[in-house]
C-alpha positions in Angstrom: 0.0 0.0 0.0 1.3 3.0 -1.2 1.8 5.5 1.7 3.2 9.5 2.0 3.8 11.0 5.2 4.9 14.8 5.9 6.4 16.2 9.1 8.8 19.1 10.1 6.0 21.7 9.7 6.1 24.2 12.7 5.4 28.0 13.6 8.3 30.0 12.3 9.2 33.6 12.4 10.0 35.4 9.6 13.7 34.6 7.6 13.8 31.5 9.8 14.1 28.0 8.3 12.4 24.5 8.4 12.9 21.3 7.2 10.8 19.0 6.1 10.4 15.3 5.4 8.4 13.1 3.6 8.4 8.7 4.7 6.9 6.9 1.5 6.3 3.3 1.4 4.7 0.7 -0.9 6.6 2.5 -4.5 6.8 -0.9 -6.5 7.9 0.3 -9.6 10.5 3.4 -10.5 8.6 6.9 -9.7 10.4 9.7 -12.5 9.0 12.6 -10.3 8.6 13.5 -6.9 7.1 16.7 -6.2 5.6 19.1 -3.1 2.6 21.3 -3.1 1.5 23.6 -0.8 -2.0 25.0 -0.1 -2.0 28.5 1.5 -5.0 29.5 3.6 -8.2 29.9 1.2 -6.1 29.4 -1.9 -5.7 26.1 -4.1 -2.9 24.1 -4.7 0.7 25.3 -6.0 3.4 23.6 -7.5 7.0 24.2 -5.3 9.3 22.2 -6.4 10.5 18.9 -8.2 13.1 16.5 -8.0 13.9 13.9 -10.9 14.5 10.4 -10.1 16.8 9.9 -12.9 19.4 12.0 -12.6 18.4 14.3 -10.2 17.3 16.8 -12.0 15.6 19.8 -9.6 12.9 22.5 -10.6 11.1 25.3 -8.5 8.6 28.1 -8.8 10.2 31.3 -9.2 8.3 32.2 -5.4 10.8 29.9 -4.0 13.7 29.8 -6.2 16.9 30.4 -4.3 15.2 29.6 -0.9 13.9 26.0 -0.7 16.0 23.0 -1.9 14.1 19.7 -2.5 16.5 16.5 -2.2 16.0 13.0 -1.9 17.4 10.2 0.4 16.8 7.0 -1.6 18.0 4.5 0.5 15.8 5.7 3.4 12.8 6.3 1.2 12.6 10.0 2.4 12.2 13.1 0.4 13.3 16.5 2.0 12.4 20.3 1.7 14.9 22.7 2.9 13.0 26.4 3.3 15.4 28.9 4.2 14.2 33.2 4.4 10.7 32.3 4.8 8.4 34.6 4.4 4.8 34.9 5.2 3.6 33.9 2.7 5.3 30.7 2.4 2.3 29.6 5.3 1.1 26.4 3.7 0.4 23.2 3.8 2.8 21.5 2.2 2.7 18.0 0.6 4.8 15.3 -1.3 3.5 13.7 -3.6 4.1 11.4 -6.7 2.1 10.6 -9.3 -1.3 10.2 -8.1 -0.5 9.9 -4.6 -0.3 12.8 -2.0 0.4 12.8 1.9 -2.2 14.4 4.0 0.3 17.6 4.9 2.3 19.5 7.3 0.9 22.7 8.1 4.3 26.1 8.1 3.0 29.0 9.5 5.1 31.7 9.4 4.6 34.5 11.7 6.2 36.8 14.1 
């Protein structure tokens, strides 16, 4: 059974950092894409960021470009975000996912 699970999300002040994680389970074939979202209060879903399975290949939206850094642990089955400067508006929640499959979140709020 495929599975996603998000932590790390927290209450963080403004140009602080987080971390987060993602624990998937049950991938039985090769996934070419793992991706998070976030969904800010009210608002839909946004794409943040990609990483590539085969060669490791990264992408981001230009909100977060130069802030976040997605990477992937592949022996641990464990996918990352690293947000650095985050703003306000980065309060989300964030998810993995890949291909049709999504966690259930980890709510950022950041705040002062």
């Amino acid at each position: 059974q495929v599975q996603l699970v998000e932590s790390g999300g927290d209450l963080v002040q403004p140009g602080g950092s987080l971390r987060l994680s993602c624990a998937y389970t049950g991938f039985t074939r090769n996934t070419n894409v793992w991706t998070w979202v976030r969904q800010a209060p009210g608002k839909g879903l946004e794409w943040v960021s990609d990483i590539y399975s085969g060669n490791g290949g990264t992408a981001y939206a230009d909100s977060v470009k130069g802030r976040f850094t997605i990477s992937r642990d592949n022996a641990k089955n464990m996918l990352y975000l690293q947000m650095n400067s985050l703003k306000p508006e980065d309060t989300a929640v964030y998810y993995c996912q890949s291909g049709s499959f999504r966690g259930k979140g980890t709510l950022v709020t950041v705040s002062s």
